[in-house]
Each structure stands twice: as C-alpha cells, then as structure tokens.
PLY file of the C-alpha trace (Angstrom):
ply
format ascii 1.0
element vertex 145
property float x
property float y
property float z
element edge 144
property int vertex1
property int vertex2
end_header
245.66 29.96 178.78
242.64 27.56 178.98
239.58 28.33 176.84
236.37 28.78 178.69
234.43 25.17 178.70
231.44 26.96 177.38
231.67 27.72 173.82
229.13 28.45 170.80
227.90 25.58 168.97
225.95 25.41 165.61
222.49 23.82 167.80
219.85 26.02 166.79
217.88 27.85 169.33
215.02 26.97 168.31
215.56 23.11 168.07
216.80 23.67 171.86
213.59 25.15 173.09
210.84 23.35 171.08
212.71 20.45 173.87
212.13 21.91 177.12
210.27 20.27 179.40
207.67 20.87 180.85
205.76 22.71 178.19
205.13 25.71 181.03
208.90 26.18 180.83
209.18 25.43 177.01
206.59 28.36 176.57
208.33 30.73 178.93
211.81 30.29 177.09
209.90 31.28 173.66
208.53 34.57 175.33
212.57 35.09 176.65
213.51 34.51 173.12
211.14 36.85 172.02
212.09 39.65 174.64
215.83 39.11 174.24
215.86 39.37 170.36
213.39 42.60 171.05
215.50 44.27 172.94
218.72 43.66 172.04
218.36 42.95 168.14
220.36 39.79 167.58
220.18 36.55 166.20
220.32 34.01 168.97
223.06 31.49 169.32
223.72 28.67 171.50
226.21 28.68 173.99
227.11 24.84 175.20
224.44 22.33 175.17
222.03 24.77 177.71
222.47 28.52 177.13
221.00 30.72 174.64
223.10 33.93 174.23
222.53 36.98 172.23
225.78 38.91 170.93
229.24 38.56 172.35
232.12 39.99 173.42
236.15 39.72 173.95
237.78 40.68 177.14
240.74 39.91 178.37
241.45 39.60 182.52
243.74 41.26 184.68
245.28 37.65 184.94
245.98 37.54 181.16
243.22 35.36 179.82
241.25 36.02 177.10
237.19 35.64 176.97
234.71 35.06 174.34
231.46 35.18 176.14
227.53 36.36 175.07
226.83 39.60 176.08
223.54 38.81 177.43
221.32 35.36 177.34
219.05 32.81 179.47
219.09 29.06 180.21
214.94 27.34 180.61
216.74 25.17 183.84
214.36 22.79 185.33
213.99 24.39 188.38
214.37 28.56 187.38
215.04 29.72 184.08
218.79 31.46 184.56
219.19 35.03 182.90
223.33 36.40 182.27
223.33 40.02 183.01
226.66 40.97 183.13
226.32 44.12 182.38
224.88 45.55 185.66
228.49 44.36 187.17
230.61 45.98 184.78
229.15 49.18 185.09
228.69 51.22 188.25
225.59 53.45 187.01
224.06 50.05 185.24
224.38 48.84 188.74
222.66 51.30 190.27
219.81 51.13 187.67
219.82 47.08 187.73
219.42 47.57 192.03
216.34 50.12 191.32
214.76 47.83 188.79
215.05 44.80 190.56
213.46 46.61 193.78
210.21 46.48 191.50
211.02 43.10 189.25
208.54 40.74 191.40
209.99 37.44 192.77
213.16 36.45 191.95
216.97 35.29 193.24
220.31 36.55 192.31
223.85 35.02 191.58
226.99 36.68 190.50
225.97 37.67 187.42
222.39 35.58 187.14
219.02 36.67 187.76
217.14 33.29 188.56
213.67 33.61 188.01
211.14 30.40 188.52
208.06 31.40 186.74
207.30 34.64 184.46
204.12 34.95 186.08
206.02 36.30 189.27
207.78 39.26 187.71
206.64 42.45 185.85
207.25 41.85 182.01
207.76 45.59 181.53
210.23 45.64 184.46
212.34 42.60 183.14
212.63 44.35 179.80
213.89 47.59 181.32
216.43 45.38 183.37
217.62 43.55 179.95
217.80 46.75 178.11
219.83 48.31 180.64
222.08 45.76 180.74
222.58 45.54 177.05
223.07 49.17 176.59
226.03 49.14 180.20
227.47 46.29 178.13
227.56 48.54 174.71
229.20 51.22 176.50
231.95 49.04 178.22
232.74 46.56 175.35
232.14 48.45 171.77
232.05 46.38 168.74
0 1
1 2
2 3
3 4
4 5
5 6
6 7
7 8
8 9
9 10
10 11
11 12
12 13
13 14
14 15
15 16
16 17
17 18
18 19
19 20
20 21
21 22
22 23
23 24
24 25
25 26
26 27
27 28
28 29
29 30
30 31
31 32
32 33
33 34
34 35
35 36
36 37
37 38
38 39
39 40
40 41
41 42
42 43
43 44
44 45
45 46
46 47
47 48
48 49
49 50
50 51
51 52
52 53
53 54
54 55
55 56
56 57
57 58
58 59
59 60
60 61
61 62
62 63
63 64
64 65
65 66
66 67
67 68
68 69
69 70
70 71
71 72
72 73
73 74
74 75
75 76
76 77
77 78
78 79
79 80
80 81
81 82
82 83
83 84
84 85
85 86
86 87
87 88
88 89
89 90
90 91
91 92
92 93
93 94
94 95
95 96
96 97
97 98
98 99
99 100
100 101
101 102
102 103
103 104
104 105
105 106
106 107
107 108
108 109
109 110
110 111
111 112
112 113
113 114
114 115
115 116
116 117
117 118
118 119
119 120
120 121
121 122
122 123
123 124
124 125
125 126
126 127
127 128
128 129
129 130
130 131
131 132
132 133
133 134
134 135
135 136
136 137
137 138
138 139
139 140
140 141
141 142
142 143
143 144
C-alpha cells in the first residue's frame, strides 16, 4: 500500500509560523499554537511543508491500508486558517457535541474533517477550545496510545 503524501518532517513549528504572511495571520497561528498545545499537551510537529499537528495516531482502513496521521492540528492558509478535527467524525457522541458547539462557534465553514475559519476575531475563543478539547478527548477514546 501507498504511504500517505503527507508525512512529518523535522521543520520546526516555530520557524514555520514566524513565516506567515501577513503578520494578522502569522499572529493568529501563534494564538492556535498556543491553544492547541493548551489543550491537548503536546509538542507540535510539522506535518508536510504546511500543517502543524499535535500527537498522532495509527489506523488501519477497512481497505487494508495503514495511516500515520496527527490527531489534531491547523494550517495559517492564505485565505482561512484550516483546523483537522477528526475526532468529531469518529465518534458519534463527539459528533453530537462538535454539532452543539459549532451552533455557538461564530463564523466559520466546514469540510470533511476541517473547520475553516478566516479570522479569530469571528469566533468565540472559549467555544473553539471546547470544540478542540472535545475532539482530542473522542480521539483518546477511539485510538488509545
């Protein structure tokens, strides 16, 4: 089976975001930094030349193939910063939570397993740490160390 195309690298997190530009979006990914090494207690590491992941985790699919992925992180993109909660999808009552949460987050999009947010100023702080701590804790349960 293939390996995933995005792998961790020895870039250092820090390096990574003292680069972002503009310097809104370069202070924004230091307060995610801050809030994802809060809540979830890990040492940040960088996942391909754009993500910044905290923890990880081995799965393997109903197809056989084996992943190495973060269990939770965020990209600073140009346009939105990019936030992997996977947890909310791999756990029904995380899911439930995640949809309550987000009813009160502020302004934001969703993908599969991305929460795209443009600017911290349009979401509650307090709501977007409840949302990453719920996901880190659904992710706990579902994939023990």
């Amino acid at each position: 089976m293939a390996e995933a195309k995005t792998q961790v690298t020895d870039r250092d997190p820090a390096d990574f975001i003292s680069a972002v530009e503009p310097e809104r979006k370069r202070e924004e990914a230091q307060v995610l930094d801050d809030l994802f090494r809060k809540v979830t207690g890990e040492k940040p590491q960088m996942w391909g030349p754009a993500i910044i992941g905290y923890g990880a985790y081995r799965t393997t699919y109903a197809s056989g193939r084996d992943v190495h992925w973060m269990r939770s992180g965020f990209s600073p993109r140009k346009a939105k910063h990019s936030l992997y909660l996977m947890g909310g999808y791999c756990d029904e009552l995380a899911g439930e939570r995640r949809d309550e949460l987000l009813a009160q987050l502020g302004k934001y999009k969703t993908g599969k397993s991305c929460l795209y947010i443009n600017r911290l100023a349009d979401v509650d702080m307090d709501v977007l740490e409840q949302l990453l701590r719920n996901d880190w804790e659904a992710m706990a349960r579902n994939y023990p160390e």
